[in-house]
PDB file of N, CA, C and O in Angstrom:
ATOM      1  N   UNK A   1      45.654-172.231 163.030  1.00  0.00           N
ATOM      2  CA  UNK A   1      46.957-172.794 162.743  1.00  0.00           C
ATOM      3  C   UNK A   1      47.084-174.136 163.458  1.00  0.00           C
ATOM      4  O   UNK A   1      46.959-174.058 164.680  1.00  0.00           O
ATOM      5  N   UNK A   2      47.280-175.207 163.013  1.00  0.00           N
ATOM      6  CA  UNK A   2      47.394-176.399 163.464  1.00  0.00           C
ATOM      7  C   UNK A   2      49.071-176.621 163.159  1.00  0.00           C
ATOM      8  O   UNK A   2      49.931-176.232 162.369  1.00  0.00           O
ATOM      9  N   UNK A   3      48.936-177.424 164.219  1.00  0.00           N
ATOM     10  CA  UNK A   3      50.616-177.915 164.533  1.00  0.00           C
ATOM     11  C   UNK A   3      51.817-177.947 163.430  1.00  0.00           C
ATOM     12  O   UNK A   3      52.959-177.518 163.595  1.00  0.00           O
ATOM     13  N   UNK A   4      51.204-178.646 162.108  1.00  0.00           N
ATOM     14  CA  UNK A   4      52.286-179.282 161.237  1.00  0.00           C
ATOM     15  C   UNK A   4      52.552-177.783 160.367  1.00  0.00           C
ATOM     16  O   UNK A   4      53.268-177.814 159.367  1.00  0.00           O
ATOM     17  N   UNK A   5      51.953-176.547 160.803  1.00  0.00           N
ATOM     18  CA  UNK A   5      52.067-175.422 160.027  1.00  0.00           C
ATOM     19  C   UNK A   5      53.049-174.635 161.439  1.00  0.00           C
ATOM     20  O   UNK A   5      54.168-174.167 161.231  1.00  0.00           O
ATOM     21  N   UNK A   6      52.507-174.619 162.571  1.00  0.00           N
ATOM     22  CA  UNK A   6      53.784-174.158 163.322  1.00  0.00           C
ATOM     23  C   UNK A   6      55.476-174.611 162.848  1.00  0.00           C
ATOM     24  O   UNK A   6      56.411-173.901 162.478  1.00  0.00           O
ATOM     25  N   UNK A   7      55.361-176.168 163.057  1.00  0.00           N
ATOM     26  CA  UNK A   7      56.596-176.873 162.547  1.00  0.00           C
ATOM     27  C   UNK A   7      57.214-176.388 161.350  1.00  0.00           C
ATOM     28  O   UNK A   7      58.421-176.242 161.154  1.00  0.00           O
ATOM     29  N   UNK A   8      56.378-176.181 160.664  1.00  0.00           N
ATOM     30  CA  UNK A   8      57.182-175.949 159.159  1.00  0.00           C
ATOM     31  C   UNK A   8      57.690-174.319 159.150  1.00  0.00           C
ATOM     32  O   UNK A   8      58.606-173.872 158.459  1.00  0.00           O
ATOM     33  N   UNK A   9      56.929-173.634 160.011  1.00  0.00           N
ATOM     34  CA  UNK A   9      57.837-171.705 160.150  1.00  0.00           C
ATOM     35  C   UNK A   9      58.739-172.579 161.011  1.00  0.00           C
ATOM     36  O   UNK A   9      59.919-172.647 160.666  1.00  0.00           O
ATOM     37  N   UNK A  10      58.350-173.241 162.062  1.00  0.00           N
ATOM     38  CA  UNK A  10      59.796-173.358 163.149  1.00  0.00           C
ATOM     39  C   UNK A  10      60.969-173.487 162.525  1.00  0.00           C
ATOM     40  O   UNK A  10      62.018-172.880 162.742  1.00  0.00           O
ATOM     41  N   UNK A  11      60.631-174.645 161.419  1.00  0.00           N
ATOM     42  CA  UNK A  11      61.982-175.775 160.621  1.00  0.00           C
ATOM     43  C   UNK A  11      62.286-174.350 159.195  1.00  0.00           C
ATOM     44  O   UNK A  11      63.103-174.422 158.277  1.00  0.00           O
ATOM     45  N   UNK A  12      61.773-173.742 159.352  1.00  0.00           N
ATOM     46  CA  UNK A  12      62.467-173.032 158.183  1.00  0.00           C
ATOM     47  C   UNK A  12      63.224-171.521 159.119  1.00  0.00           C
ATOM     48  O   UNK A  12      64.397-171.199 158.929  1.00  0.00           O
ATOM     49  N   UNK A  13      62.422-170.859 159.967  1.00  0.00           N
ATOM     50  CA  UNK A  13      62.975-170.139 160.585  1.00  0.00           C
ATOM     51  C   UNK A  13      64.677-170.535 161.403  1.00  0.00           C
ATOM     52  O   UNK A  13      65.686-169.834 161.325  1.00  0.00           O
ATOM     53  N   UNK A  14      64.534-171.761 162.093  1.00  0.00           N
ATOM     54  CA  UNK A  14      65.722-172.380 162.205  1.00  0.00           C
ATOM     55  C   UNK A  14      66.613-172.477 161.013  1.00  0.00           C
ATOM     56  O   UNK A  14      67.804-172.170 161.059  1.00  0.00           O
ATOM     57  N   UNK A  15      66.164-172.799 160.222  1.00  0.00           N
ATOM     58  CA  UNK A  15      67.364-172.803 159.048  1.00  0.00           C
ATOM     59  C   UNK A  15      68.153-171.662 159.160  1.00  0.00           C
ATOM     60  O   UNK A  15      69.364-171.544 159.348  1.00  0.00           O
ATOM     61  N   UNK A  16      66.973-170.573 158.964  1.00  0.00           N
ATOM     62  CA  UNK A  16      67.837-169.482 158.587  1.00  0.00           C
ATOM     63  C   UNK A  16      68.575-169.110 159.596  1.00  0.00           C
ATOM     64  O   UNK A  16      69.612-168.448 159.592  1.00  0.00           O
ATOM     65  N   UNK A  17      68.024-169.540 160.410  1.00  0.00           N
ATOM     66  CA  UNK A  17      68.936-168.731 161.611  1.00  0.00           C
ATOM     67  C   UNK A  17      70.358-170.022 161.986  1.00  0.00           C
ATOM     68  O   UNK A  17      71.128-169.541 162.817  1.00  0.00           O
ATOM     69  N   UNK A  18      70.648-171.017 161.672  1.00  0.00           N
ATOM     70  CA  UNK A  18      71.790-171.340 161.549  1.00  0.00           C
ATOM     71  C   UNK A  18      72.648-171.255 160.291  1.00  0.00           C
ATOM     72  O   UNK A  18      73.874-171.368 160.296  1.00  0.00           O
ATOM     73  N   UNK A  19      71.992-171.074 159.354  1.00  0.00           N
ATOM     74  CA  UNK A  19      72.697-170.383 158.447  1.00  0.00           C
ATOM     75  C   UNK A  19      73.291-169.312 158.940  1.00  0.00           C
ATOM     76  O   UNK A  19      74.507-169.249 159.119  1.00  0.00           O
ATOM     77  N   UNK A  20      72.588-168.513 159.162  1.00  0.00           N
ATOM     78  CA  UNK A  20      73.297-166.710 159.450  1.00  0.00           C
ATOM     79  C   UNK A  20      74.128-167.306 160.757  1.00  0.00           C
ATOM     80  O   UNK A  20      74.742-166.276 161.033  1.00  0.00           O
ATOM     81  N   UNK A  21      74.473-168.073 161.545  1.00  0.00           N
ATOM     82  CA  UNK A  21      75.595-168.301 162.732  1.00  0.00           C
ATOM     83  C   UNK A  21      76.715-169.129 162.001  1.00  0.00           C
ATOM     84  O   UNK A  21      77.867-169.170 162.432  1.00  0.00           O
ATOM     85  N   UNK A  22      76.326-169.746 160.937  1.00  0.00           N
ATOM     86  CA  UNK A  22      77.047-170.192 160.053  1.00  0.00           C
ATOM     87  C   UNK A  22      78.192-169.316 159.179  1.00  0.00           C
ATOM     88  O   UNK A  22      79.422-169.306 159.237  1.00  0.00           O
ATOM     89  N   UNK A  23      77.358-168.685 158.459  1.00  0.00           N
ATOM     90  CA  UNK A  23      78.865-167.584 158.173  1.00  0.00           C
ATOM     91  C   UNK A  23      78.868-166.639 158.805  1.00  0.00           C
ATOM     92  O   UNK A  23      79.544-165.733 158.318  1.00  0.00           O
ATOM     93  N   UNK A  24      78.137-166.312 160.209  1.00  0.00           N
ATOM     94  CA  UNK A  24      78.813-165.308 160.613  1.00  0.00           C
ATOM     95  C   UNK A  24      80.567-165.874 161.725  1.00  0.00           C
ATOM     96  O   UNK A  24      81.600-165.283 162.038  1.00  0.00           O
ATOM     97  N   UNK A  25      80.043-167.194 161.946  1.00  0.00           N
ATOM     98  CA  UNK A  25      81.674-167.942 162.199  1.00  0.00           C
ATOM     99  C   UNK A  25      82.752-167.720 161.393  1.00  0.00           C
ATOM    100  O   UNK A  25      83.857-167.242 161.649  1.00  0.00           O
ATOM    101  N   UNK A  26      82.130-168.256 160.082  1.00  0.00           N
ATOM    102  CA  UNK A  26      83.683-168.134 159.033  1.00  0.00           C
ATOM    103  C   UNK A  26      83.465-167.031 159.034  1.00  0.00           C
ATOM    104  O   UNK A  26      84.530-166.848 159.623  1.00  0.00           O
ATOM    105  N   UNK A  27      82.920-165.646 158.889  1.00  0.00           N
ATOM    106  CA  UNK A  27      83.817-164.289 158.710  1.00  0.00           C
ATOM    107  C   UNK A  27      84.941-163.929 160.334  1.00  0.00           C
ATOM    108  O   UNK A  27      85.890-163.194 160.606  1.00  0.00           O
ATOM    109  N   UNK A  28      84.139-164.907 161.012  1.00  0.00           N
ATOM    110  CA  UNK A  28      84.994-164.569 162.140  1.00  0.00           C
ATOM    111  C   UNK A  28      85.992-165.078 162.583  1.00  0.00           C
ATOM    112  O   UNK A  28      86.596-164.725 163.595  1.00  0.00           O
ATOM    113  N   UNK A  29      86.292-166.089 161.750  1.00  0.00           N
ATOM    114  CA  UNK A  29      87.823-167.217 161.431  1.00  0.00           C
ATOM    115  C   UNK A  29      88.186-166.119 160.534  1.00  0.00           C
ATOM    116  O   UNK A  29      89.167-165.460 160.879  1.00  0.00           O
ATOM    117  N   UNK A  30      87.612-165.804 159.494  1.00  0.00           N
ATOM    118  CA  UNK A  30      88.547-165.255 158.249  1.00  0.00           C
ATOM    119  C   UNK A  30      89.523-163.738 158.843  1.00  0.00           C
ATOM    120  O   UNK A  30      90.653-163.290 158.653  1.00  0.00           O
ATOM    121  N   UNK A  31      88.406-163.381 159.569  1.00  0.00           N
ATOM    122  CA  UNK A  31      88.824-161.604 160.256  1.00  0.00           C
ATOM    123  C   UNK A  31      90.028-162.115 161.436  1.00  0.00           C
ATOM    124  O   UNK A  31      90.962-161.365 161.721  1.00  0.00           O
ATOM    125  N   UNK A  32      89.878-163.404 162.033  1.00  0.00           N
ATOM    126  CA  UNK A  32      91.007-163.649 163.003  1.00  0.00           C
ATOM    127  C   UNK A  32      91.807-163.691 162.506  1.00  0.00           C
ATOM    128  O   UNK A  32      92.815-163.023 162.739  1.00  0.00           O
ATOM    129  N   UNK A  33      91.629-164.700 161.399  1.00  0.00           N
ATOM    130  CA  UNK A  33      92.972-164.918 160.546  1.00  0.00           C
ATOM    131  C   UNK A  33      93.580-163.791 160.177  1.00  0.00           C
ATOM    132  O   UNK A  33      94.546-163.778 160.940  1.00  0.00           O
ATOM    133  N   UNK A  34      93.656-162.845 159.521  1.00  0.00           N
ATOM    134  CA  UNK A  34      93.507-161.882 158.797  1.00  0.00           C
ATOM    135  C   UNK A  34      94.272-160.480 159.907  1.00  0.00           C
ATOM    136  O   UNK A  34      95.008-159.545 159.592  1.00  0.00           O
ATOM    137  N   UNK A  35      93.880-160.755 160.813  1.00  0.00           N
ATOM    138  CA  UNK A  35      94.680-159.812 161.685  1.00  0.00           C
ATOM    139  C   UNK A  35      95.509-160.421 162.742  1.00  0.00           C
ATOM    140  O   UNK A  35      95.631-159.931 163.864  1.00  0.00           O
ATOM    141  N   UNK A  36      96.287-161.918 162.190  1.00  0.00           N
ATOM    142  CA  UNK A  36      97.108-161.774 162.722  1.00  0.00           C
ATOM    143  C   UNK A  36      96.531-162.932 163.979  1.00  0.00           C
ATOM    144  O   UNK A  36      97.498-163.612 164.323  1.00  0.00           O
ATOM    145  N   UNK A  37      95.427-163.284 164.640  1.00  0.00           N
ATOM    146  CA  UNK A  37      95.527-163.396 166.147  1.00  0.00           C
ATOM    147  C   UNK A  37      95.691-164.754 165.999  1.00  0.00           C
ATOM    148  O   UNK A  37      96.275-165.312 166.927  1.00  0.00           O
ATOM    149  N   UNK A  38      95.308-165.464 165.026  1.00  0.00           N
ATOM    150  CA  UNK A  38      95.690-167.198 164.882  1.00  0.00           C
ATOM    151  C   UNK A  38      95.680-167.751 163.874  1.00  0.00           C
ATOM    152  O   UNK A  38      94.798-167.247 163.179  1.00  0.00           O
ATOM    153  N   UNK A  39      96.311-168.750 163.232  1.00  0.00           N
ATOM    154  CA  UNK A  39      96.424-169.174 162.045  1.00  0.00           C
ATOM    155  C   UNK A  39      96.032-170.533 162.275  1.00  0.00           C
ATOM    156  O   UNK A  39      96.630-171.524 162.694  1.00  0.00           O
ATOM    157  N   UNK A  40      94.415-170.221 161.735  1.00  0.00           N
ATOM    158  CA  UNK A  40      94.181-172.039 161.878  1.00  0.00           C
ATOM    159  C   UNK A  40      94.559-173.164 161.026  1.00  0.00           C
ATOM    160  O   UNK A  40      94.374-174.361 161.244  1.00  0.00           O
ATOM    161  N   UNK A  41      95.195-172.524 159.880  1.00  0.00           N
ATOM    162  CA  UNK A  41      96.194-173.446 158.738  1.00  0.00           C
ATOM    163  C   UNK A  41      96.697-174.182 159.610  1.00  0.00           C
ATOM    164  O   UNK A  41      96.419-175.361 159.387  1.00  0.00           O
ATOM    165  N   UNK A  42      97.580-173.966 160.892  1.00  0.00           N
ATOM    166  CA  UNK A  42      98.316-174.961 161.385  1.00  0.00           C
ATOM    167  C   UNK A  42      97.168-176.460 162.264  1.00  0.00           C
ATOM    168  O   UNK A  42      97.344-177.663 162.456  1.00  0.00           O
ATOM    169  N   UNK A  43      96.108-175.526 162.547  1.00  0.00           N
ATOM    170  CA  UNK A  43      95.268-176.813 162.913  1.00  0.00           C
ATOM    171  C   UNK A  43      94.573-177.431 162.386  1.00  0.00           C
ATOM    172  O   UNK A  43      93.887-178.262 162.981  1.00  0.00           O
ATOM    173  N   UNK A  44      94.496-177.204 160.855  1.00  0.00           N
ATOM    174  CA  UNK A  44      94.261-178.334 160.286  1.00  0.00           C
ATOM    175  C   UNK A  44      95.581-179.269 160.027  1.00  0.00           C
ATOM    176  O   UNK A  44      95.351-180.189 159.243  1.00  0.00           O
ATOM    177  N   UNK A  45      96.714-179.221 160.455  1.00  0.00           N
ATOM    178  CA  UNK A  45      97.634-179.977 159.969  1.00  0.00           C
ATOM    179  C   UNK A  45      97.575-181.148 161.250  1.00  0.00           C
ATOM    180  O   UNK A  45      97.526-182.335 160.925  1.00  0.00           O
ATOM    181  N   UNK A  46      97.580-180.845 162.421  1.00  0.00           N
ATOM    182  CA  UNK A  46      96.949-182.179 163.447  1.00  0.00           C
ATOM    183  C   UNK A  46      96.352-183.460 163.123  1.00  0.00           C
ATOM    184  O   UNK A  46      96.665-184.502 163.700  1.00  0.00           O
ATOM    185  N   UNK A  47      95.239-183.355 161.927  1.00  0.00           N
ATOM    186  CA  UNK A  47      94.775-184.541 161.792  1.00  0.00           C
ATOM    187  C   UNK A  47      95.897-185.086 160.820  1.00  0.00           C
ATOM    188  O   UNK A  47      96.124-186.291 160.926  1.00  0.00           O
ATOM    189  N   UNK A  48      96.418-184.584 160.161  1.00  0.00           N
ATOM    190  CA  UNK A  48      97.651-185.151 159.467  1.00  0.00           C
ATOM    191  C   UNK A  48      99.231-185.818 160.138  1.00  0.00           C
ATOM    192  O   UNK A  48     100.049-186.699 159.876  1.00  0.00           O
ATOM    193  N   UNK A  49      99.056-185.022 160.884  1.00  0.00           N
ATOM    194  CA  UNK A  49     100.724-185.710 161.438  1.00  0.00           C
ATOM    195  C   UNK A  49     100.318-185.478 163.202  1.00  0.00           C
ATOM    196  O   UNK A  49     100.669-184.538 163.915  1.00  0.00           O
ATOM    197  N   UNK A  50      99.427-186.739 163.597  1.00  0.00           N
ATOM    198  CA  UNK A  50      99.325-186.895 164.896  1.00  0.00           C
ATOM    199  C   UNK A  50     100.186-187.925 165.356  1.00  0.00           C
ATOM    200  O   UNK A  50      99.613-189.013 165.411  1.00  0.00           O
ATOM    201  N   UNK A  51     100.997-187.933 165.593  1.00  0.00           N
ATOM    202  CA  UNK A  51     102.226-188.503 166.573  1.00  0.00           C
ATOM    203  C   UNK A  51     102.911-188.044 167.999  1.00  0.00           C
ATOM    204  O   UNK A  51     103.404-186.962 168.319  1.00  0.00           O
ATOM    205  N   UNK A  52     102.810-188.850 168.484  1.00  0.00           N
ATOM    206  CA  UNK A  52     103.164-188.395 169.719  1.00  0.00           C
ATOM    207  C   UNK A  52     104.795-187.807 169.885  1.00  0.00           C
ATOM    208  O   UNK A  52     105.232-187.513 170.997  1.00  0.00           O
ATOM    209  N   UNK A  53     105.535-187.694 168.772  1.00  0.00           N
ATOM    210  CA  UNK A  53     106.513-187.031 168.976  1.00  0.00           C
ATOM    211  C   UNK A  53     106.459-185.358 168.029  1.00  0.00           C
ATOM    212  O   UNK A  53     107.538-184.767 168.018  1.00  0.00           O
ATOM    213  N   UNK A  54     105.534-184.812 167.453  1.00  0.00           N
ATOM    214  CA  UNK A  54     105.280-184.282 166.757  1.00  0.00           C
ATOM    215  C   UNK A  54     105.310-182.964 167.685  1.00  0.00           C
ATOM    216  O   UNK A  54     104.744-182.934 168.778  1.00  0.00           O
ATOM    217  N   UNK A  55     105.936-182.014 167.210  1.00  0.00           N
ATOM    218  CA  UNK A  55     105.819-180.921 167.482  1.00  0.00           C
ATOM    219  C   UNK A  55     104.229-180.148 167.836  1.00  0.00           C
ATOM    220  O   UNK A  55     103.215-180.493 167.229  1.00  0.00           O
ATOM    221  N   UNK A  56     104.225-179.171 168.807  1.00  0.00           N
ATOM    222  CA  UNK A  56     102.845-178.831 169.190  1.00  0.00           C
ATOM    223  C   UNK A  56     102.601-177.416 168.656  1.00  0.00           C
ATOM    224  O   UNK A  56     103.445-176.524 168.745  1.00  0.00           O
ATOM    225  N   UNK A  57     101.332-177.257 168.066  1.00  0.00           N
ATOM    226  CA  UNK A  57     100.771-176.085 167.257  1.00  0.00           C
ATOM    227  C   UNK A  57     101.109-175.091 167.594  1.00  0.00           C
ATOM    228  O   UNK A  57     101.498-174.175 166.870  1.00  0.00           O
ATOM    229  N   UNK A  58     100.998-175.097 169.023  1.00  0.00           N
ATOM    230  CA  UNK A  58     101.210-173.452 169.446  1.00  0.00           C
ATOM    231  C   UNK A  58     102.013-173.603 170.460  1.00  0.00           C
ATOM    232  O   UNK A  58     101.767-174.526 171.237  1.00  0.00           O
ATOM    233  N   UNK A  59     103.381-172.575 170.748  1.00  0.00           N
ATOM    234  CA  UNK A  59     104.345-173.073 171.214  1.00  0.00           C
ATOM    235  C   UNK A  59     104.197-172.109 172.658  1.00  0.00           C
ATOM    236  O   UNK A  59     105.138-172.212 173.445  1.00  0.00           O
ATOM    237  N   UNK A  60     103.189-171.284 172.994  1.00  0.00           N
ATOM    238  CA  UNK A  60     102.731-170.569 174.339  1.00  0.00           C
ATOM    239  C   UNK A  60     102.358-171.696 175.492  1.00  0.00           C
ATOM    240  O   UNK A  60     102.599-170.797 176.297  1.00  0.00           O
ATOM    241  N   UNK A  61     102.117-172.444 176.050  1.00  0.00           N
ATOM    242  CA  UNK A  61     101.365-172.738 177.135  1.00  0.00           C
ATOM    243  C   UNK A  61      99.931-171.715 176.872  1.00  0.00           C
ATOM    244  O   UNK A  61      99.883-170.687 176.196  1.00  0.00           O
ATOM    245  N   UNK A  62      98.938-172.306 177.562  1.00  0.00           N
ATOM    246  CA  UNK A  62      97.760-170.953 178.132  1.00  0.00           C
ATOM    247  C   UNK A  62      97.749-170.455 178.916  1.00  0.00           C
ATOM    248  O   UNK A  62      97.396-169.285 179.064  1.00  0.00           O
ATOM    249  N   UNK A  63      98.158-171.234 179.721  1.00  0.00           N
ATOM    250  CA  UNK A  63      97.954-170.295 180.933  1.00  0.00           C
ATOM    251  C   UNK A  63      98.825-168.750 180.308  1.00  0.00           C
ATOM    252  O   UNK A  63      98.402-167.612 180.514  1.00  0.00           O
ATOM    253  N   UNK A  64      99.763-168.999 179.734  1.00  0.00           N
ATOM    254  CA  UNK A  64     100.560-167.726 179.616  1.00  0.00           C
ATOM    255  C   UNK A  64      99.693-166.872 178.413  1.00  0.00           C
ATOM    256  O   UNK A  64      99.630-165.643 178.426  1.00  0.00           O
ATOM    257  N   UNK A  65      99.045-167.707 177.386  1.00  0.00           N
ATOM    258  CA  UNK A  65      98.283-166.599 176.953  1.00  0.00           C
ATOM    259  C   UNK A  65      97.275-165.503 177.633  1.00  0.00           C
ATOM    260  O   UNK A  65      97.327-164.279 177.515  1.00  0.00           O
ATOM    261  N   UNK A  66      96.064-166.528 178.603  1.00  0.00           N
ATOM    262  CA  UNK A  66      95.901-165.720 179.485  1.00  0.00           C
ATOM    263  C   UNK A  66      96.061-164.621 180.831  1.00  0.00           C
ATOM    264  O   UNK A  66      95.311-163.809 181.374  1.00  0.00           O
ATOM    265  N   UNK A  67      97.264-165.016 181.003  1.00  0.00           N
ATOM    266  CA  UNK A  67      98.120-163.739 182.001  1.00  0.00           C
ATOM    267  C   UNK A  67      98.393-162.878 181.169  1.00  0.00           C
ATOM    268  O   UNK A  67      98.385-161.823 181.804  1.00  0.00           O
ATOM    269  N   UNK A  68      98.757-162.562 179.589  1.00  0.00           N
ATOM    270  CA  UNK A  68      99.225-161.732 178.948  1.00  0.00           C
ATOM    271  C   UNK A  68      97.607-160.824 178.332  1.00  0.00           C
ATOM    272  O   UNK A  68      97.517-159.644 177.993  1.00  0.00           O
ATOM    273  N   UNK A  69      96.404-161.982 178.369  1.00  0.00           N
ATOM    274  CA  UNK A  69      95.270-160.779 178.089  1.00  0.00           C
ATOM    275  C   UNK A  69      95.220-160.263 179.351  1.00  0.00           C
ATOM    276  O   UNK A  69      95.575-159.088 179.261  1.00  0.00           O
ATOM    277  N   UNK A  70      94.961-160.539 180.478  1.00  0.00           N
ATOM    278  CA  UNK A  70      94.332-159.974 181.633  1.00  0.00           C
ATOM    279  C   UNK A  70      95.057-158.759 182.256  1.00  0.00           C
ATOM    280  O   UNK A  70      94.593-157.842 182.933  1.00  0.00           O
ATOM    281  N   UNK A  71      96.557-159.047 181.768  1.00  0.00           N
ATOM    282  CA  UNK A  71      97.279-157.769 181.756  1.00  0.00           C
ATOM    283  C   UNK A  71      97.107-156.232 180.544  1.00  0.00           C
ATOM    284  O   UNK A  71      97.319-155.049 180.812  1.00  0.00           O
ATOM    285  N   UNK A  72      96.736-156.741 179.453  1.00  0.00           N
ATOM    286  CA  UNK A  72      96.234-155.795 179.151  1.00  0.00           C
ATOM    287  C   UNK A  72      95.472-154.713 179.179  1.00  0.00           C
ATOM    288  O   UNK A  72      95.437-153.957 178.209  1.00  0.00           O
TER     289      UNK A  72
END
């Protein structure tokens, strides 16, 4: 096996394997979505109406999201 035949399993094995991290993300946006834990509809609206007087996506602070998991 000479080099340019390693490269070519590497460059195809990589594919696949960012493919498969590829939708396994969007099922994992779609399943967030879907139960509720975030609605990223609203963050795509940011690149649309970025103004500095513009209301903010999510109206929690974090810090308070995270005191409310750690209490769980």
């Amino acid at each position: 096996m000479d080099i340019r035949e390693l490269q070519g399993y590497g460059s195809f094995f990589m594919s696949i394997f960012l493919v498969v991290m590829l939708y396994g993300y969007i099922i994992h946006l779609y399943r967030s979505e879907k139960k509720g834990e975030r609605d990223y509809e609203k963050y795509g609206r940011i690149a649309l109406d970025d103004e500095v007087t513009s209301t903010p996506v999510e109206d929690k602070p974090a810090s308070e999201r995270e005191y409310k998991k750690e209490k769980k």
